[in-house]
N, CA and C of each residue as an Amber inpcrd file, in Angstrom:
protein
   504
   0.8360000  -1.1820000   0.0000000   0.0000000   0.0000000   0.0000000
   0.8780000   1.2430000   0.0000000   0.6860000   1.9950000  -0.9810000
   1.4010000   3.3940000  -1.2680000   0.3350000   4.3310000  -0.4920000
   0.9610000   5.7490000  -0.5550000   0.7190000   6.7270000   0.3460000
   0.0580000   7.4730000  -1.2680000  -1.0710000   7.8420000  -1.3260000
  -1.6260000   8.7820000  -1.9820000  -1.8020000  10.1520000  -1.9420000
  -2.2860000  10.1190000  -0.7200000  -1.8180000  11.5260000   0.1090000
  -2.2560000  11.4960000   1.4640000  -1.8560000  12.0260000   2.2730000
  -2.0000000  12.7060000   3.3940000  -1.5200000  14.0470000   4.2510000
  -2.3240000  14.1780000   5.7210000  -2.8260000  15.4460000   5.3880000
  -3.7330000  15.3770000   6.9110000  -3.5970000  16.1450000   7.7260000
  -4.7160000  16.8210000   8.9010000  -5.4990000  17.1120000   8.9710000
  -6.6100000  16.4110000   9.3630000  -7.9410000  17.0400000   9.1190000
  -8.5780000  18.3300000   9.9510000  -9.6210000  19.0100000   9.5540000
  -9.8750000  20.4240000  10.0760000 -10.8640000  20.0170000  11.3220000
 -11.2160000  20.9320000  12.2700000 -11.9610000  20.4380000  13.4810000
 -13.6430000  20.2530000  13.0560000 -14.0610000  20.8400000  12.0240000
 -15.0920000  20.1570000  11.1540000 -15.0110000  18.9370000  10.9600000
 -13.8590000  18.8470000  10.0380000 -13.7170000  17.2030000   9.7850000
 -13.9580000  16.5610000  10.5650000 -13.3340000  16.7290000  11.8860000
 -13.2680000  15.9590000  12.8430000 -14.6820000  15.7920000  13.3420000
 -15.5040000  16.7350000  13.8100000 -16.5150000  16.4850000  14.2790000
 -17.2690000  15.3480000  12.9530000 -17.4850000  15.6100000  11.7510000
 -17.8590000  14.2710000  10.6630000 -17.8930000  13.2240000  11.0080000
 -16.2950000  13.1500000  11.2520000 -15.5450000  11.6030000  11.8400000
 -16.1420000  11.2060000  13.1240000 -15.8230000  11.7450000  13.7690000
 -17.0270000  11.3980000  15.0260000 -18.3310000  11.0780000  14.9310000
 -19.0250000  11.8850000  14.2380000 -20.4000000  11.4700000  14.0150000
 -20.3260000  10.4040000  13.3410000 -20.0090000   9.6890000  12.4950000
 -19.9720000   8.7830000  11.4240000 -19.3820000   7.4340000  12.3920000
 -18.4140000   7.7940000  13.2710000 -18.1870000   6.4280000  14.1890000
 -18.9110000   6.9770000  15.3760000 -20.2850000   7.2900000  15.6490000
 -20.8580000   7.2590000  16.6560000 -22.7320000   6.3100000  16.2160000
 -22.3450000   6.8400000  14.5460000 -23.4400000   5.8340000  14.0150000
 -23.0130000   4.2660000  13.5510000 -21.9050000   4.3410000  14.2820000
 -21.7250000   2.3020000  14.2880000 -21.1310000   2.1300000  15.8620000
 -21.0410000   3.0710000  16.4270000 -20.5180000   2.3810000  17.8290000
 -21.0000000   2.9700000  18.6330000 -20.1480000   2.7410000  19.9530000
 -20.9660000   3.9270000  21.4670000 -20.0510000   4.9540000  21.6100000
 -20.5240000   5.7030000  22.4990000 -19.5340000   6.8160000  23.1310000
 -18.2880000   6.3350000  23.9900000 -18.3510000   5.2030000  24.2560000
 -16.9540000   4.4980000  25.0410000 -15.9400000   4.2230000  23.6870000
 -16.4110000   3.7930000  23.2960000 -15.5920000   3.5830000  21.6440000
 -15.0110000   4.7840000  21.3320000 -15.5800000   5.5050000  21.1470000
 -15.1400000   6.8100000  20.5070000 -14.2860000   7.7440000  21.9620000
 -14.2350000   7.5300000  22.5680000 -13.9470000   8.2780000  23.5640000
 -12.3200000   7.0900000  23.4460000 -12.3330000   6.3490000  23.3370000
 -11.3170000   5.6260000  23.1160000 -10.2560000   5.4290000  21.8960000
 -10.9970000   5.7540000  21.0890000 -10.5220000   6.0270000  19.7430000
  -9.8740000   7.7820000  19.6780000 -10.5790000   8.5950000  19.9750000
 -10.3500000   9.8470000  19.5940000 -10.1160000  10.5900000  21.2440000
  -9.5200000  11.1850000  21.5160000  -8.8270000  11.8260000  23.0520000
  -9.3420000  13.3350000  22.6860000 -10.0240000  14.1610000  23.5420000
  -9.7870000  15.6980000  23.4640000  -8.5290000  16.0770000  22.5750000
  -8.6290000  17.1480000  22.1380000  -7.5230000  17.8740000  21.4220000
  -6.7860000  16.9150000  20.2690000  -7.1750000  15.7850000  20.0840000
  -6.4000000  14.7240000  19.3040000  -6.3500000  15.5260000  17.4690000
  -5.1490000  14.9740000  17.4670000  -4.4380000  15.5170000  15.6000000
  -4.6080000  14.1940000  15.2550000  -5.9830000  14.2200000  13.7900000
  -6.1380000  13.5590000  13.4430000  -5.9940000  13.4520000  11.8070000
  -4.5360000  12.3810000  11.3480000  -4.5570000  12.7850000   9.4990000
  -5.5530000  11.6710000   8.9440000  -5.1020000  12.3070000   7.7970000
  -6.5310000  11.7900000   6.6620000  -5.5070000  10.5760000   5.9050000
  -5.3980000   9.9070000   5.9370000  -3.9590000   9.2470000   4.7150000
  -5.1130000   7.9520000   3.5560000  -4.8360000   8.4580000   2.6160000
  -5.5850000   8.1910000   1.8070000  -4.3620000   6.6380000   0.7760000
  -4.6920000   5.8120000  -0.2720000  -3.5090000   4.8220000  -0.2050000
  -4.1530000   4.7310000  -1.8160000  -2.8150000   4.6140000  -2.7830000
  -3.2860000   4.3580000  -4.2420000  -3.6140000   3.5150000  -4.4040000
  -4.6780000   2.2430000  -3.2370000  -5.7590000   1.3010000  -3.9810000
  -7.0290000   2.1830000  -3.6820000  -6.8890000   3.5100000  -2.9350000
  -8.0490000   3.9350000  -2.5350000  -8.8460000   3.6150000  -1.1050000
  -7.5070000   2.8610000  -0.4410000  -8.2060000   3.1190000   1.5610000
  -8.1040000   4.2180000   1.8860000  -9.1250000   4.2480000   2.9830000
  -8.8960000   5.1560000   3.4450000  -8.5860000   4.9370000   5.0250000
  -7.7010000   5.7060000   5.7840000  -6.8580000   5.3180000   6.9820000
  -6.8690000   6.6940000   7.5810000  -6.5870000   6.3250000   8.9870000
  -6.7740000   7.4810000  10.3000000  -6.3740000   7.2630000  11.2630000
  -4.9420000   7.8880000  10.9920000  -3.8340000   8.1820000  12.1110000
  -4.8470000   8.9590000  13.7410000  -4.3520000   8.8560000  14.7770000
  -4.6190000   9.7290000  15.8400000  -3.5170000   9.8080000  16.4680000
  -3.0870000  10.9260000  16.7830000  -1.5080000  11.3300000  17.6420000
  -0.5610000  10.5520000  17.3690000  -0.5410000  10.4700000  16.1390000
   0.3060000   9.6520000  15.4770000   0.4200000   8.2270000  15.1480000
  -0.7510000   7.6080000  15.2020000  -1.2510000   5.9480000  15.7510000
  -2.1820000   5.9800000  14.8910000  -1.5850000   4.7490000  14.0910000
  -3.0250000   4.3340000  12.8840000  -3.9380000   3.7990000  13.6420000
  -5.3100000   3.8870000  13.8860000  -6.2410000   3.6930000  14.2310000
  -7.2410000   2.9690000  13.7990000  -7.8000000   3.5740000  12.6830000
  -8.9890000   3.7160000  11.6950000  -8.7240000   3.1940000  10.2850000
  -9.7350000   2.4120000   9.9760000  -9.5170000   1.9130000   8.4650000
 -11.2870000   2.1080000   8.3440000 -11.2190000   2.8460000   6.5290000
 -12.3940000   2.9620000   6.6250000 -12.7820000   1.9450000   5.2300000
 -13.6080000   1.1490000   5.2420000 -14.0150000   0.5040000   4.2920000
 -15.5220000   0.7300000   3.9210000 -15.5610000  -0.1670000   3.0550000
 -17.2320000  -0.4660000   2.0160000 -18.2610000  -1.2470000   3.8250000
 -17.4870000  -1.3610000   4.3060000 -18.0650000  -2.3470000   6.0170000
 -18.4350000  -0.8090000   6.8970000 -17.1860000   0.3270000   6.8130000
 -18.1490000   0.9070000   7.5100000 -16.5250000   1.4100000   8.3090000
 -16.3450000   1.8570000   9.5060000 -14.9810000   2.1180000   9.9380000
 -15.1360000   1.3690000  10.6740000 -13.6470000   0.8510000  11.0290000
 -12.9360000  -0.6480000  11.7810000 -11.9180000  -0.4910000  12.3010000
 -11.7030000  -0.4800000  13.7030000 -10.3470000  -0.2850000  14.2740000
  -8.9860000  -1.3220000  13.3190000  -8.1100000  -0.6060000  14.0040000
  -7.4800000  -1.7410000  13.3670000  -6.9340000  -2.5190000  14.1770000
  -6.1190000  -4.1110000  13.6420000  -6.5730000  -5.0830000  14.8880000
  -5.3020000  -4.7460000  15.8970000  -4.1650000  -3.6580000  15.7530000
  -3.3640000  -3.4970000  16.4900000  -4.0890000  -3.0050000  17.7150000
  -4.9810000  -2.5150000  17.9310000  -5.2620000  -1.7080000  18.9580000
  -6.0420000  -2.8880000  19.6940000  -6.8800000  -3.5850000  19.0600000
  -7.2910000  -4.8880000  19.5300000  -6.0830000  -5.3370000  20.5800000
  -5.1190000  -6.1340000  19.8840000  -4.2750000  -6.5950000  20.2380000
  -3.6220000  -5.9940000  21.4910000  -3.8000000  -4.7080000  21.7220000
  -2.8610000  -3.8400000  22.7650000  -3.8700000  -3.7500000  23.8170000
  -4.9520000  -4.1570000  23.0970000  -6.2270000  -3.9640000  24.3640000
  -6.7090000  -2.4070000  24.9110000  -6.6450000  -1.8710000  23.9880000
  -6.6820000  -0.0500000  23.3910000  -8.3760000   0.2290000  23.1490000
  -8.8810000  -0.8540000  22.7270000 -10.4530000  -0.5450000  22.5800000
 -11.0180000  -2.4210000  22.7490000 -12.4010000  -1.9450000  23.2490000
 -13.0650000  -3.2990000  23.2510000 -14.2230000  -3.3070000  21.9970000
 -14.4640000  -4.7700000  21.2310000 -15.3710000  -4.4340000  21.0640000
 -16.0720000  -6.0490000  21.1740000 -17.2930000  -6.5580000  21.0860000
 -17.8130000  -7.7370000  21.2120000 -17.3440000  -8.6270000  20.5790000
 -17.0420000 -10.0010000  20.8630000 -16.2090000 -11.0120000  21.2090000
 -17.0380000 -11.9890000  20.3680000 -16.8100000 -13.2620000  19.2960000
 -16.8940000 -14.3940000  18.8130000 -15.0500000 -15.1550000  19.1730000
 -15.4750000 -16.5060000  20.0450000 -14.2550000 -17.2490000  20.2080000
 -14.3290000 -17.9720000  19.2590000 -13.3800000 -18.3370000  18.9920000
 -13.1640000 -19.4820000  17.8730000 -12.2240000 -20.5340000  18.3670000
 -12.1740000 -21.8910000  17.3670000 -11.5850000 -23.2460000  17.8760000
 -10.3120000 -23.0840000  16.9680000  -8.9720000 -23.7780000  17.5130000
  -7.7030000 -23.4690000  17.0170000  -7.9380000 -24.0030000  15.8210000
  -8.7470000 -24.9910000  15.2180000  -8.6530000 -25.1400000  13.8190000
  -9.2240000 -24.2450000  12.9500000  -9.9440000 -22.8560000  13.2080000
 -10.3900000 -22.0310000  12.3320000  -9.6160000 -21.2500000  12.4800000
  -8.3530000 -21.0470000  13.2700000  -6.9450000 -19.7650000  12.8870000
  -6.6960000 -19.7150000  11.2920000  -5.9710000 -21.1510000  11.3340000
  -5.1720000 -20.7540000   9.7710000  -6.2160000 -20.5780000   8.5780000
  -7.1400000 -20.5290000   9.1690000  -8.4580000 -20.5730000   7.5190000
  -8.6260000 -18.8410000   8.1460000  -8.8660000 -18.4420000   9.2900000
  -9.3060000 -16.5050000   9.3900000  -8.4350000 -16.1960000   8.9650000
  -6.7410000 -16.9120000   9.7070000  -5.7610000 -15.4950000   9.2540000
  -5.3160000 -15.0570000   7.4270000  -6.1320000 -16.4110000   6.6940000
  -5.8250000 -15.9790000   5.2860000  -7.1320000 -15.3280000   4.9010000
  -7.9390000 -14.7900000   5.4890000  -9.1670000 -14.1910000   5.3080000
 -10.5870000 -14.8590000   4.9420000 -10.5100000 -16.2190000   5.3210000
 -11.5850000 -16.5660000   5.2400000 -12.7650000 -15.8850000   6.3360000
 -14.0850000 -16.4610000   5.5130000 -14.8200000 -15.7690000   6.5090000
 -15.3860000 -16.7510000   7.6180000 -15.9710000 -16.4940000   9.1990000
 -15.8250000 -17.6070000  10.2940000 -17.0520000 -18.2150000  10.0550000
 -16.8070000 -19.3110000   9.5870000 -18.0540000 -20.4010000   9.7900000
 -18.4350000 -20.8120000  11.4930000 -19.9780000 -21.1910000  11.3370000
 -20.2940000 -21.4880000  12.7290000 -19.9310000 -22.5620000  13.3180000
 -19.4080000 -23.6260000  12.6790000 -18.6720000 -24.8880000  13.1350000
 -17.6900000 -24.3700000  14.2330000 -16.6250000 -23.1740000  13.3340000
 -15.3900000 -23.0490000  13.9950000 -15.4390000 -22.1300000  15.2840000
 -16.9290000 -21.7470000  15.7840000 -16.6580000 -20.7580000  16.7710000
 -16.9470000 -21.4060000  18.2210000 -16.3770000 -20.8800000  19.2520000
 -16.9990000 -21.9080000  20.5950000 -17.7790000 -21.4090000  21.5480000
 -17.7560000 -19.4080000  21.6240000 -18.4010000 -19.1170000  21.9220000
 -18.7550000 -17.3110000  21.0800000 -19.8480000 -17.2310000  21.7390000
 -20.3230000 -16.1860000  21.0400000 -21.2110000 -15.2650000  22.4140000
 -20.7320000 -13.3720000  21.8030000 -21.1720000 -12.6030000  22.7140000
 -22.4080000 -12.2260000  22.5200000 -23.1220000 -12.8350000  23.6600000
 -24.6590000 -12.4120000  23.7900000 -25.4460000 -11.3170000  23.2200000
 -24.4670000  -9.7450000  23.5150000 -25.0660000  -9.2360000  22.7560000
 -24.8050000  -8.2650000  21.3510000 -24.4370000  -9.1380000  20.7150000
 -23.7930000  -8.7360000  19.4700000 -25.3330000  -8.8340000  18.4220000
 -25.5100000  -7.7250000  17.5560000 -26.3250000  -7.4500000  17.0200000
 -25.7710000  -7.9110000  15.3000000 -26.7120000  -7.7270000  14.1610000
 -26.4130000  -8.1580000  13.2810000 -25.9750000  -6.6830000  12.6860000
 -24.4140000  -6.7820000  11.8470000 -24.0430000  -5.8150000  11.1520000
 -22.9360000  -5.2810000  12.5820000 -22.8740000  -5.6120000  13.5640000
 -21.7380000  -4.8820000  14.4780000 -20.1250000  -5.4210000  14.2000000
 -19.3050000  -4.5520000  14.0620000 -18.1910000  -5.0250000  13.8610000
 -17.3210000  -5.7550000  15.0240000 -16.7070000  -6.5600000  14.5440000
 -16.8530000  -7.6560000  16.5450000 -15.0570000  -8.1120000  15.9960000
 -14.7890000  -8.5210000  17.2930000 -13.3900000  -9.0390000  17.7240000
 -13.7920000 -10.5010000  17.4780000 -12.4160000 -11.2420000  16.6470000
 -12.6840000 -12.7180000  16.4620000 -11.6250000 -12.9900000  17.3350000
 -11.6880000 -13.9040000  18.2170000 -10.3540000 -14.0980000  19.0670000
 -10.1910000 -15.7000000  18.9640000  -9.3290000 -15.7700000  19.3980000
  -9.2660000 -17.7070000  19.7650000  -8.8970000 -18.2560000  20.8170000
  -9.7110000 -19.0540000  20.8900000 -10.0400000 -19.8460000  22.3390000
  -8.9750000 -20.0960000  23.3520000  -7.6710000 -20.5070000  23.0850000
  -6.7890000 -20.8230000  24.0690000  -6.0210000 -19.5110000  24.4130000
  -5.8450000 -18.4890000  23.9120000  -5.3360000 -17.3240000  24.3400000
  -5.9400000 -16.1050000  24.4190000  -7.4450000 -16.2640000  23.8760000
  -8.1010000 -15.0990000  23.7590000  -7.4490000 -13.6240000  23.5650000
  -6.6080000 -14.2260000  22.0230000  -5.8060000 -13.3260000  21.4700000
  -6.4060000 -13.1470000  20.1660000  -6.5460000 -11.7430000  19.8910000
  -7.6170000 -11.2130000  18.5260000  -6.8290000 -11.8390000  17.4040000
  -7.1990000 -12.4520000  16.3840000  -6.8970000 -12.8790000  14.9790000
  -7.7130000 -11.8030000  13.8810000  -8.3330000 -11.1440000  14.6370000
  -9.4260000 -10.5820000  13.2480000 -10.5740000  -9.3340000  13.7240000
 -10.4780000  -8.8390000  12.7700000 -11.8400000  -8.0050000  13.1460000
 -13.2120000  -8.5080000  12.1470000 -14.5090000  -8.4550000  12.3830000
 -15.2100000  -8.9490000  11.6610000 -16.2800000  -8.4340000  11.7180000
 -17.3020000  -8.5520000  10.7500000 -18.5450000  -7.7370000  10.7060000
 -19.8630000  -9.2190000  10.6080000 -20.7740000  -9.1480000  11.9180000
 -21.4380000  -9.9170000  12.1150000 -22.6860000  -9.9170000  11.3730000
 -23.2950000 -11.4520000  10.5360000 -23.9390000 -11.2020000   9.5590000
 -25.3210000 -11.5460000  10.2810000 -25.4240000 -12.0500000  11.3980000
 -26.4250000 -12.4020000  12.3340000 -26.5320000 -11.4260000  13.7060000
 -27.6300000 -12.1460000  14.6670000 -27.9340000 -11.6660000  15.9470000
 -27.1870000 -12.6850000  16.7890000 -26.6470000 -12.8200000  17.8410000
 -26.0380000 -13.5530000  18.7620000 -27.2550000 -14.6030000  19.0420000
 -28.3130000 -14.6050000  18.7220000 -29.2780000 -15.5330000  19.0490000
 -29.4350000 -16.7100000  17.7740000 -29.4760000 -15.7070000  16.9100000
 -29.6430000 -16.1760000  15.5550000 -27.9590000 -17.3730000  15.2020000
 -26.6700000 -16.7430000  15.2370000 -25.3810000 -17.4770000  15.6500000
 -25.5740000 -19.0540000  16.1010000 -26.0300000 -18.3350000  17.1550000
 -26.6050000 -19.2410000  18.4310000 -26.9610000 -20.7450000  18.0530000
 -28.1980000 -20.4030000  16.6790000 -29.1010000 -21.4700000  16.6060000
 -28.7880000 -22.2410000  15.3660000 -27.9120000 -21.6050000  14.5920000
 -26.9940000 -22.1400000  13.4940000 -26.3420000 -23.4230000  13.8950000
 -26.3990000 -24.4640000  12.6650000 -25.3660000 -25.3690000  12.9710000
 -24.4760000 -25.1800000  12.1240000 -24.8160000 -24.8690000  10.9190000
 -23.9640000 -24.6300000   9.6900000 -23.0270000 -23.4640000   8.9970000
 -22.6740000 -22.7900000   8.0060000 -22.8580000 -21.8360000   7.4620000
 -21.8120000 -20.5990000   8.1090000 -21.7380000 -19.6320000   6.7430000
 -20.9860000 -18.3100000   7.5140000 -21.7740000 -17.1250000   8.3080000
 -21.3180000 -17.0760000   9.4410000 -21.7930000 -15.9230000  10.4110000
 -21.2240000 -14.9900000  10.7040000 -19.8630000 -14.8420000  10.2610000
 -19.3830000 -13.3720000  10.1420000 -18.5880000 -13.1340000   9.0350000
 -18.2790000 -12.0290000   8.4610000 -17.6460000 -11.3020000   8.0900000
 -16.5490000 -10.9240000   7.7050000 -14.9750000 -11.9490000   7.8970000
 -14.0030000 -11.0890000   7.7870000 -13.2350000 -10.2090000   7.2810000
 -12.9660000  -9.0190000   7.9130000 -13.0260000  -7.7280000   7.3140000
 -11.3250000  -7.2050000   7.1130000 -10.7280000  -7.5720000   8.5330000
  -9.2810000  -7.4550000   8.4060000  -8.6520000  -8.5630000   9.6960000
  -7.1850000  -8.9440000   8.8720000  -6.5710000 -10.1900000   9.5820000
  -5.2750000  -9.6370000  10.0360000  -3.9010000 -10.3170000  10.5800000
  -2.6890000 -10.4070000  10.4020000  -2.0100000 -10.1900000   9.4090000
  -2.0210000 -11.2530000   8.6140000  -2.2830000 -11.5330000   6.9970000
  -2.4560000  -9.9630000   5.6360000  -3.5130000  -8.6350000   6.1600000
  -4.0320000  -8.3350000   5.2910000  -2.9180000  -6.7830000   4.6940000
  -3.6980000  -6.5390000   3.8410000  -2.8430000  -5.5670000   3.3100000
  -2.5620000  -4.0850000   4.4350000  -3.5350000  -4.0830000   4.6830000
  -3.6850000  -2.7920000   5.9030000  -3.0070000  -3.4810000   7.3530000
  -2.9560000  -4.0820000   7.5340000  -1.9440000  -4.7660000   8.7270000
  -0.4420000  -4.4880000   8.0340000  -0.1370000  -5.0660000   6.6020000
   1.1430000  -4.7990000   6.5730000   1.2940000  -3.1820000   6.2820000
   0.4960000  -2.8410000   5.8050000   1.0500000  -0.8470000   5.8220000
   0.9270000  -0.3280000   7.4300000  -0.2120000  -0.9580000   8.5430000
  -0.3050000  -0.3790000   9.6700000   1.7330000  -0.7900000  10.6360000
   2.3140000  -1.8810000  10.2380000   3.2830000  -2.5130000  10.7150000
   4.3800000  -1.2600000   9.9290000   4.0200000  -0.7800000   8.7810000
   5.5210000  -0.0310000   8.5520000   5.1730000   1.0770000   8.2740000
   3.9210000   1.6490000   9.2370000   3.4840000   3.2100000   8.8740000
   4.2190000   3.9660000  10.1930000   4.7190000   5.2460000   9.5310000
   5.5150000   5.9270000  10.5610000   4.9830000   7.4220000  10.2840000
């Protein structure tokens, strides 16, 4: 991923950005994501992502899904968001981007709604592999035996992980 441009956004902007991740998440989210006074750039990438540094910390990836932390912050335990566990044999099929079938998951967060972007973690370390966008209700999950129930949106593996690993 090349740098297309980037660039600081204006305190307009900012308020946008906020509103726009306050219509997919809560105010704990965002209060976590974005700090008072926070310098926030715009960095745009010649496939056409779009990405969002905060105080210097890639954060934000914005896709066709909607905006998605990225899974570093997961990983650092920087933001929460609702939880699908998964069984060690569905790692190596998420981290190449497959999407999580209901076979491979072991548990699932009660209240995860359909369309919320959720943490895929795995079972023996309850260490994030993924971020994902849930195609069901935690009830609905629930009652599945078969079939795909989420989403995956970004991995280890993905292109925005390797630009978030050598963005400075």
């Amino acid at each position: 991923m090349n740098i297309k441009q980037r660039h600081f956004i204006q305190k307009s902007q900012i308020k946008d950005l906020k509103e726009e991740i306050l219509s997919q998440y809560d105010e704990d989210f965002l209060a976590q994501i974005i700090p008072d006074k926070a310098k926030i750039e715009f960095i745009e990438t010649e496939a056409g992502d779009v990405l969002y540094a905060i105080n210097d910390d890639l954060k934000l990836w914005k896709s066709e899904e909607g905006i998605i932390p990225v899974l570093t912050l997961l990983l650092e335990n920087k933001v929460k968001l609702k939880k699908v566990v998964v069984d060690m044999g569905a790692i190596r099929f998420i981290a190449n981007a497959a999407d999580i079938m209901r076979p491979g998951i072991t548990n699932i967060d009660p209240l995860i709604k359909k369309g919320d972007i959720i943490d895929i973690v795995d079972e023996t370390h309850d260490r994030s592999i993924a971020v994902g966008k849930a195609l069901y209700d935690a009830k609905e999950m629930e009652a599945k035996k078969s079939g795909k129930v989420v989403k995956n949106l970004h991995t280890i593996q993905d292109d925005v992980w390797k630009f978030e690993k050598s963005f400075s």
